[in-house]
C-alpha positions as CSV (number, residue, x, y, z in Angstrom):
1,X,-15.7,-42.8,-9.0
2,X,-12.0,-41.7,-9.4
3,X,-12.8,-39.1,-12.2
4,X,-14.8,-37.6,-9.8
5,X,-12.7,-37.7,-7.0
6,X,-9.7,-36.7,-9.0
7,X,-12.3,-32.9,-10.2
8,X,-13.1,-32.4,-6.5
9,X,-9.1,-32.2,-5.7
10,X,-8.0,-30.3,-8.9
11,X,-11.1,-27.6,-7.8
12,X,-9.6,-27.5,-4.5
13,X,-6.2,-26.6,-5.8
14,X,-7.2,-24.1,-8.6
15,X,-9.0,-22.2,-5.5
16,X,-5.9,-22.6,-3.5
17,X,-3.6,-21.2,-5.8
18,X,-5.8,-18.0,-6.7
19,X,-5.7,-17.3,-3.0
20,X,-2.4,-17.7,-3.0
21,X,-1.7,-15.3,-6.0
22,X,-4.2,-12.9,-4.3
23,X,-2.2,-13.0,-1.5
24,X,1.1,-12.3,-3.0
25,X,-0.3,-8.8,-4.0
26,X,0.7,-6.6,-1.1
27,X,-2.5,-4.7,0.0
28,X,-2.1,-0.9,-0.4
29,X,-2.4,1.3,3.1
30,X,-5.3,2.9,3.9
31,X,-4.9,6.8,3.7
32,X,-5.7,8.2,7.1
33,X,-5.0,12.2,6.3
34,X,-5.8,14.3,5.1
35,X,-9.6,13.6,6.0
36,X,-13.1,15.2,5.2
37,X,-13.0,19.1,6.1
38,X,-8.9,19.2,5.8
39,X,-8.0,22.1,4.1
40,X,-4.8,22.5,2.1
41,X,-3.5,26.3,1.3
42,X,-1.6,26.1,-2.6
43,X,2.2,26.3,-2.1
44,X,2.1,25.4,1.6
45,X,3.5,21.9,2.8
46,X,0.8,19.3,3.8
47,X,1.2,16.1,5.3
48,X,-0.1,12.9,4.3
49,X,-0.3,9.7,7.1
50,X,-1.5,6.0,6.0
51,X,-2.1,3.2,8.3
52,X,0.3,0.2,7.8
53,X,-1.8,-2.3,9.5
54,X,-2.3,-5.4,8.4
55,X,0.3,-4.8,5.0
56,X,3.5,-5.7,4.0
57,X,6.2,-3.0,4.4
58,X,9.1,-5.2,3.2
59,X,10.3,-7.2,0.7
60,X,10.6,-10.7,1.2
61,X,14.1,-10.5,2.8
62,X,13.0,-8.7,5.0
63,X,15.5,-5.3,4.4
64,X,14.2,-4.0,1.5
65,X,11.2,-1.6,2.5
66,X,8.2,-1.4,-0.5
67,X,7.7,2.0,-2.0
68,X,5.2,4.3,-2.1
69,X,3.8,6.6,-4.9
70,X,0.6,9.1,-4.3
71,X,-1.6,10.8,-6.3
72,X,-4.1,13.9,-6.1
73,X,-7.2,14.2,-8.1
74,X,-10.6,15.4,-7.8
75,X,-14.1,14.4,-8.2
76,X,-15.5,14.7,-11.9
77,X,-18.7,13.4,-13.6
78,X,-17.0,13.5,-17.3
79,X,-15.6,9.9,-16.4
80,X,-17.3,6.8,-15.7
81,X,-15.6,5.8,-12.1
82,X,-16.2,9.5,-10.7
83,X,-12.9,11.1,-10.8
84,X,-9.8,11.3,-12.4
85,X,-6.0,11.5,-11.1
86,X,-3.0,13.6,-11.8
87,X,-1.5,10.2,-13.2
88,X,1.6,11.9,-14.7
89,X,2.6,14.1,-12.0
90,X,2.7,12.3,-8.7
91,X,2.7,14.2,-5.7
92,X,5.7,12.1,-4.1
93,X,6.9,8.7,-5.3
94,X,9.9,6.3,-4.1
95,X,8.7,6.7,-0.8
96,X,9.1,4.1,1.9
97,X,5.9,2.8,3.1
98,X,7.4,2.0,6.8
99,X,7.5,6.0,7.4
100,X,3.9,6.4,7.7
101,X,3.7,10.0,6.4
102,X,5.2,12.1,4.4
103,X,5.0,16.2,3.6
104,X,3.8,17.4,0.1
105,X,3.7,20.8,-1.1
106,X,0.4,21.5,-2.7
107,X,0.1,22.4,-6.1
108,X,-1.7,24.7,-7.9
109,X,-4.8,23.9,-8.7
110,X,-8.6,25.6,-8.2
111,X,-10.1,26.0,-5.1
112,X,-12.3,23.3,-4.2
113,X,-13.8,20.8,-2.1
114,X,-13.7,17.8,-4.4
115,X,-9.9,16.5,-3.7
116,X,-8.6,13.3,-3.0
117,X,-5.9,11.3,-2.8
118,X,-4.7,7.7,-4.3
119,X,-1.9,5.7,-2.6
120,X,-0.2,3.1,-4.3
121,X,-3.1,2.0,-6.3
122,X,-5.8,4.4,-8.1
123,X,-8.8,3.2,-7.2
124,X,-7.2,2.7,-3.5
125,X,-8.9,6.5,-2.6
126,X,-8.8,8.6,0.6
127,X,-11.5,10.8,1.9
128,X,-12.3,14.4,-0.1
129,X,-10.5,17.3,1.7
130,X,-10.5,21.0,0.4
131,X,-7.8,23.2,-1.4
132,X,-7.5,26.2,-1.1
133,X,-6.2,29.0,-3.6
134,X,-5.5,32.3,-2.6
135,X,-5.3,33.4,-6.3
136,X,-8.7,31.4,-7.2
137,X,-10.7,31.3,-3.6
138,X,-13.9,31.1,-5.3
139,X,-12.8,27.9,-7.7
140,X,-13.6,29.6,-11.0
141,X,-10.7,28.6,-13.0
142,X,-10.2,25.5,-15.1
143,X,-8.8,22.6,-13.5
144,X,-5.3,21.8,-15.8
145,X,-4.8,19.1,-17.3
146,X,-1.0,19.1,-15.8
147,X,-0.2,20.1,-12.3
148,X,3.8,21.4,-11.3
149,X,4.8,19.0,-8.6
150,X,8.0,20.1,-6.1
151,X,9.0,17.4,-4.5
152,X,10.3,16.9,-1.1
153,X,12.9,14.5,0.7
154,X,12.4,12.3,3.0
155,X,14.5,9.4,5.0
156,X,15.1,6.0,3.7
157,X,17.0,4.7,6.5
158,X,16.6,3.8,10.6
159,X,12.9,3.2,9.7
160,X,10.2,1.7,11.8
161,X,10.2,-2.0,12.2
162,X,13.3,-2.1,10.0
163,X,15.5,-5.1,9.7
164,X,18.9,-4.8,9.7
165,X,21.5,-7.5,9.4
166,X,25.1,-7.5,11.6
167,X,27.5,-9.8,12.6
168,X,25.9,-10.7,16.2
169,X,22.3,-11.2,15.1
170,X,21.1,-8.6,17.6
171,X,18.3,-6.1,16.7
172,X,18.8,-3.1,15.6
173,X,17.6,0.3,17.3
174,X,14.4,1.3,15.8
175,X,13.2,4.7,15.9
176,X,9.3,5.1,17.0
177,X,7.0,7.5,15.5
178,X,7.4,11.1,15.3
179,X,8.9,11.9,18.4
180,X,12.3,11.0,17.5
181,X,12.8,8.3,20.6
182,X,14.2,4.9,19.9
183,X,14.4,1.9,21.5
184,X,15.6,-1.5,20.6
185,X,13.4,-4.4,20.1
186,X,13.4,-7.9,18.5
187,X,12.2,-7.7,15.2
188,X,8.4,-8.5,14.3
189,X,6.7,-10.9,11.8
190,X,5.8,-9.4,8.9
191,X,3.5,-10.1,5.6
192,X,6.3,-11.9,4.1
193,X,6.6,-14.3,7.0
194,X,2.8,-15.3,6.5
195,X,3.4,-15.4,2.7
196,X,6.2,-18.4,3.7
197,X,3.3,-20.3,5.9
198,X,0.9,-19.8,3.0
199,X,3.0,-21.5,0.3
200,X,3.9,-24.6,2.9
201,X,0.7,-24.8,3.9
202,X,-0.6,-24.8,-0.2
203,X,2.6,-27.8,-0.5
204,X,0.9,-29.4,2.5
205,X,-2.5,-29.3,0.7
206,X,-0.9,-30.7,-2.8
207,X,0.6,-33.4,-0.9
208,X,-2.4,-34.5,0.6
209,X,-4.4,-33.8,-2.5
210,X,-2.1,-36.3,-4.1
211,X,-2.1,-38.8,-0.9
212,X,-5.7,-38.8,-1.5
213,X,-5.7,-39.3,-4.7
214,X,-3.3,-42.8,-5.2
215,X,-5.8,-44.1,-2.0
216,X,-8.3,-43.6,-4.1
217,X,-7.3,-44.9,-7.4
218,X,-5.8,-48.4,-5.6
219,X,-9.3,-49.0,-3.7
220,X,-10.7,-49.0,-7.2
């Protein structure tokens, strides 16, 4: 009776800690543009949006925003997941995820409309959108093998929900969206706030595993 009492409780925390690891993996942000029927121009400046619902932004002290890096590839049917990515030449990269978007000029490739985009992760895809070349507008050139990438700067302070430390503990200004208006609020809970509850609540769980577990073996 107590070696079967003491599997059921090691099961329970062998599932508990995977979900825990699992959890400790910050989800990547859903790409929201460009979406099916967007059309990029080559050499123009595009902008690329992401939701951040629902994913950690920060580090876990809460200052230190988490980077972005983004991708463009294209659908294929030489590989056996469907497409294949620019891996080496990232569109933008060392980006803060709290900004939301971010402008990319678009490279030279073919026209086509078999173009997507990976954020953070590769198989973390956004919907196909359309490039246009003015030098290839019927697509009948080779897609390289290499793409020239310019890159384009972008802010890494006063961003959205950011925290910021000072000597009075009061919250900083926080600038809202595009519009450029700011206004000062207390600062919200974030993924690393939960990630603290899930590790007390997987000690709370051990404990009680282990509670359990000296019951059992003294009513023996």
């Amino acid at each position: 009776m107590f070696v079967a009492h003491v599997g059921v409780y090691c099961v329970l925390l062998g599932f508990l800690q995977v979900a825990l690891r699992a959890r400790a993996q910050p989800l990547p942000p859903t790409i929201l543009s460009p979406r099916a029927g967007d059309v990029w121009t080559v050499g123009e400046v595009a902008t690329v949006e992401w939701s951040t619902q629902g994913i950690q932004l920060y580090a876990n002290d809460r200052v230190t925003p988490l980077l972005g890096i983004l991708w463009l590839g294209r659908l294929v049917n030489t590989t056996d997941v469907g497409y294949e990515l620019w891996g080496h030449e990232p569109l933008a990269q060392n980006f803060p995820l709290p900004l939301t978007k971010i402008q990319v000029v678009v490279p030279v490739v073919p026209s086509g409309s078999n173009y997507l985009l990976s954020l953070n992760q590769n198989d973390n895809l956004g919907e196909l959108f359309t490039i246009h070349n003015p030098a290839d507008p019927s697509g009948t050139s080779i897609a390289p093998s290499s793409i020239s990438v310019s890159t384009l700067s972008f802010p890494t302070t006063g961003l959205p929900g950011e925290f910021v430390t000072s000597t009075t503990s009061s919250p900083a200004s926080s600038t809202t969206g595009a519009s450029g208006s700011s206004s000062s609020s207390s600062p919200t809970p974030t993924s690393a706030g939960r990630n603290d509850a899930a590790r007390i609540l997987l000690s709370g769980f051990v404990g009680l595993s282990i509670t359990l577990m000296t019951v059992t073996f003294l009513s023996i």
